[in-house]
Structures are given as structure tokens and as C-alpha cells.
N, C-alpha and C positions, 0 to 999 in steps of 0.2 A: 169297231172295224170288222168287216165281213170277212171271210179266208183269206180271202186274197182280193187286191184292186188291182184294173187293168187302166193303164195309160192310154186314153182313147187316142191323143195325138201321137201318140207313137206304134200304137197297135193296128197291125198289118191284117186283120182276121182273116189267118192262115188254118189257125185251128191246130197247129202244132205242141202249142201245152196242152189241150184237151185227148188229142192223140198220144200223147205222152205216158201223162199221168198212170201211173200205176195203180191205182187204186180207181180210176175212171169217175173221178171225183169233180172235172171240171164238163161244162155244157158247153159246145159249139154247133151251131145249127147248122150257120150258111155266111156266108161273106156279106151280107146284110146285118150280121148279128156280132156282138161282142162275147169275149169265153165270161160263163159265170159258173159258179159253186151249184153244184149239185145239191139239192134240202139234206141239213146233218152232215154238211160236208167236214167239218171242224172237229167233225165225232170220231171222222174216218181217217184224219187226213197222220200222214205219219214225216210232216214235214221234213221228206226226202232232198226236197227244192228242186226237183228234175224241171218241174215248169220256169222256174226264174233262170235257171241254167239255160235250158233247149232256144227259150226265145232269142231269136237274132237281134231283136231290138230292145231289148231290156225295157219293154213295157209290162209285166205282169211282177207285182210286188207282195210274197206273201208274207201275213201277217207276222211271221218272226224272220223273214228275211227281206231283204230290198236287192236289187241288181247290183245297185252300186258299193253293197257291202260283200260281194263275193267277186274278189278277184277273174280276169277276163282270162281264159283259156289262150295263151303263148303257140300259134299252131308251129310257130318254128323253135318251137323247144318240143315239140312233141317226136317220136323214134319213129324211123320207120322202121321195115319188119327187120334188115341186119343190124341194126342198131339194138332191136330190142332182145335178140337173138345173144348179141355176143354179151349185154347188160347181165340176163337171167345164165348164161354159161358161163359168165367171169365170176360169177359167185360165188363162195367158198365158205364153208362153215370152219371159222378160225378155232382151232385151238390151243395155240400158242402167243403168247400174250406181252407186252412192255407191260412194266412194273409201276407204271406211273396212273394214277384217277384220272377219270374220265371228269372236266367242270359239272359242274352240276346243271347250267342252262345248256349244256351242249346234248346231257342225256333228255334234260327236258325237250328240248328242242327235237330231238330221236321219235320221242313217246307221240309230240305234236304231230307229227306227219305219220304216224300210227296211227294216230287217230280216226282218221278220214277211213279207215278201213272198211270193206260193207259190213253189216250185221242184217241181218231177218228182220224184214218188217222197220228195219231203222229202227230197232229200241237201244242201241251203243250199251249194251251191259257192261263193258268190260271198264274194270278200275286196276291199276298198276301199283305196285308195291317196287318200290329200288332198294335193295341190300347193295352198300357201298361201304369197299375198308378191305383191307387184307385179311384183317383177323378178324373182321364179323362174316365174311365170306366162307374162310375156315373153318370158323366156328359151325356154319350151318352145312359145312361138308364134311363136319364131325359127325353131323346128329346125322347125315344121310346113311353114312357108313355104320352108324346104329343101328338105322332099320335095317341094311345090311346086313351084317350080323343074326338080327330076330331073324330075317327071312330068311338065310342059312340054317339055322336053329329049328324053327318049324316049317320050313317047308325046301327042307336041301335040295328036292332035284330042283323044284322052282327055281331056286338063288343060281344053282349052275345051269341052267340052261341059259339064265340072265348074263351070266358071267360074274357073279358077285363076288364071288371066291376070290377072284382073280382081281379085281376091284381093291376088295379089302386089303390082301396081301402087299397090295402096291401103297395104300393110304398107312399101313403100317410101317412101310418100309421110308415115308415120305415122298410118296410119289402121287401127288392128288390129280386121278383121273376123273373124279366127279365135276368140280368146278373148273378145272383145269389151271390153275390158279390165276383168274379172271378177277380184277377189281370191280366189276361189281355183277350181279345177277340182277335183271329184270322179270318180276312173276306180273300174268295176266292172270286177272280172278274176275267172278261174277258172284249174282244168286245161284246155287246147288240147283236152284228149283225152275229159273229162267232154262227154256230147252231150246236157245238161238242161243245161249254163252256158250258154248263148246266150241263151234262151228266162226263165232264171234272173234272170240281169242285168239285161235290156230291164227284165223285170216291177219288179226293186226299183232302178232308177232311175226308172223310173214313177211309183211308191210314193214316192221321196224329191221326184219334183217338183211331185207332187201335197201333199204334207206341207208344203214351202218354205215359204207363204202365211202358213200358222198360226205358225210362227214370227217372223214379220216378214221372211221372206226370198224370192228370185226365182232361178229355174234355170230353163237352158235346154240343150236336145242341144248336147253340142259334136263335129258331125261331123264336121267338117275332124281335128280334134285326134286322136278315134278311128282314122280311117284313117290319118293318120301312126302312132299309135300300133301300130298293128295290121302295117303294110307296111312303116314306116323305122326300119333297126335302131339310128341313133342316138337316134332316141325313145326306142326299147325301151330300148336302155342310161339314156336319162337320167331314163324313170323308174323303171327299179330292180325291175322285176319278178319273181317268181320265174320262172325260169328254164321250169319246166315250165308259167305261167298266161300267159295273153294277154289283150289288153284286149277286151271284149266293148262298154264304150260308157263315153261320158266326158259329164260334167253341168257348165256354169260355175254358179256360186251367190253371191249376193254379196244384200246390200240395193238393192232396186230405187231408181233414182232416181225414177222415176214413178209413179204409182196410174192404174189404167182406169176410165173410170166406166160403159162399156157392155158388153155382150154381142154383138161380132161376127157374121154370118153366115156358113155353110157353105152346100156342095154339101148339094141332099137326098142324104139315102142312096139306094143302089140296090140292090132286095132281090132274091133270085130266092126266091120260096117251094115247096118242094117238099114234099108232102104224100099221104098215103098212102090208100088206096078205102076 
């Protein structure tokens, strides 16, 4: 099978996949002509599916997808701009948490509509690790408060400029502001070596904390946990990663003990516009 086949009885030759295409991988001449594969197209192609998406008539079928295995875009589920406005301001990074586990298909479910998140080039580097359990949670916001401790140790103003001082003293005291006592953490990791997993990661735990809400659930950055993760090799050891991935960012998720019932204020933004004679 060639890249991609086009449905001659359904295809409108408008030219709108070859316009598309990101990679300029598809040939359209003229309305006389059908779109075909540019030579080595299969070499280049980074099976984004923008061309089976954009067609209105779901005639252009690529080789690892078909039209009618990608759900049809809902225009009346889609936001308009107050809509999308009050979705991204009602957002709240939870730190107070019900005591009760998240199902297990309910966080898979989470991670699935993460998924879709963009990466560079479309290569999805990013694999998910779930720490789930009260005391394995604990336990890994024990080892956080270790490197804590080291970085206090060797590098004190560092640790106080971080707050770690103040961190520790409350973990001591039983007051755990690392995990915030969240049943479970979510880590994005990749290859160390892939340089789209960083930018990869961020973007689909973004994706999953904006997602949280809809399913009754609440996520927030777990930064502390990341930089151990990332710096203290007994994190690394304890949570199991491959060997060649590093953690790129780690999410707590649990059911919020709370509801907000308002929309906080920000900084105005601060624009510089540059703009051309």
C-alpha cells in the first residue's frame, strides 16, 4: 500500500490535504488531478494524520489510519471564546485532597486524553509511571525530604532560597507539603537524550491537569518530587525507571476535598508587539 489512498468517488480535488500537510509531502496539481505522495514520502512522513483529519469528505486514507477510525469533530461541543476563557480560569491547582484512590481505569482514562497532547515532530516520547497507595506515596515523599536534607547540607543558601528548610521542618513535624498527601502521583518521563521530551511532557501533563476537573478529579505540579526525581539517585532507583528515561515532571491527582466558587485575579499580561511597515 502506498502512504496514503485517496477515494476517487469521494474526493473533491480541492487540494486541501496537500495544503495542509506539514511536511509538504502530498502532490496537488489542479482540479484535473487527484492529491498523490511525493517520492520517499513514507520516509518523511510523521503520521500526524492532519490530511485524514482536514478532508471534509473523508476520502484520503493513510496507511496507519482510515477516516472512519478517527472520531468526527462534535462542532457543537466545541467552546467558544467565554467559554474557553472561564474553562482555563476555573482552574485550580488542588492541594488538598479526600482520602479515598482514584480507580485505576479512571486514572487510565486521565493519562488517555493526555495522550493526544502535541510533541515535536509527532515522535510521543513521553511514558507515564502512577505511584498509587498512601504509604508508597509517603514513602517517596520521604526520599524527597532526603535530598532535602543533602541539599541543605551542601548547598544551604540553595535549599533556602528553595524553601527547603521550611519544607523539612513541616515533614518533620507531620505536615507533608511535598505530596500534599495526594493518593497517587503521576511522573512523565522520556529518553534523557530525545530533545522534544521536555517541551513533550510539560505539554501532556498540562493536557492531563486541565482534563482532572471533568472527571471529578484535582492535579497539581509536584515540583519538589520532580527535582528529587530528576537529581536524587535513590528516587531514581525507587521509582523504577528505565534506565535510559528521566523524569521530565510529576502531577499529584486525587479527588479534591474542596469546590472554588470564584475566579481569582492575575498580573495583567505584559505584551511587547512588534510589527512590521
Amino acid at each position: 500500500m502506498s502512504l496514503f489512498v485517496v477515494d476517487t468517488e469521494k474526493c473533491q480535488r480541492d487540494g486541501i490535504c496537500a495544503d495542509e500537510c506539514p511536511l509538504r509531502l502530498i502532490v496537488w496539481k489542479d482540479k484535473n488531478s487527484f492529491p498523490r505522495p511525493v517520492p520517499n514520502a513514507g520516509e518523511f512522513c510523521i503520521n500526524c494524520g492532519h490530511c485524514v483529519a482536514v478532508c471534509p469528505k473523508g476520502a484520503l486514507s493513510l496507511k496507519t489510519m482510515s477516516p472512519e477510525q478517527c472520531p468526527p469533530v462534535k462542532q457543537d461541543w466545541l467552546l467558544n471564546s467565554a467559554q474557553a476563557e472561564h474553562f482555563l480560569r476555573a482552574r485550580r491547582s488542588i492541594r488538598t485532597y479526600k482520602p479515598q484512590p482514584v480507580p485505576q481505569e479512571t486514572l487510565a482514562k486521565l493519562i488517555d486524553i493526555a495522550r493526544f497532547a502535541p510533541s515535536g515532530h509527532n515522535r510521543q516520547p513521553v511514558r507515564w509511571t502512577v505511584v498509587s497507595g498512601e504509604k508508597e506515596v509517603a514513602k517517596l515523599a520521604g526520599i524527597v525530604a532526603d535530598w532535602m536534607r543533602h541539599v541543605l547540607k551542601t548547598e544551604p543558601e540553595t535549599g533556602k532560597m528553595m524553601y527547603l528548610d521550611r519544607v523539612v521542618k513541616a515533614w518533620e513535624l507531620g505536615v507533608d507539603t511535598i505530596c500534599r498527601k495526594a493518593p497517587h502521583v503521576v511522573v512523565a518521563h522520556a529518553a534523557k537524550a530525545d530533545r522534544t521530551a521536555p517541551p513533550a511532557c510539560f505539554i501532556a501533563l498540562s493536557y492531563l491537569e486541565l482534563a482532572a476537573p471533568a472527571l471529578g478529579l484535582g492535579a497539581c505540579w509536584g515540583g519538589y518530587f520532580n527535582m528529587a526525581a530528576t537529581l536524587w539517585q535513590p528516587m531514581k532507583a525507587a521509582l523504577e525507571l528505565p534506565e535510559e528515561n528521566i523524569s521530565f515532571g510529576a502531577m499529584m491527582v486525587g479527588y479534591p476535598k474542596y469546590k472554588y466558587h470564584r475566579l481569582p485575579l492575575r498580573n495583567e499580561a505584559r505584551i511587547k508587539w512588534i510589527q512590521g511597515k
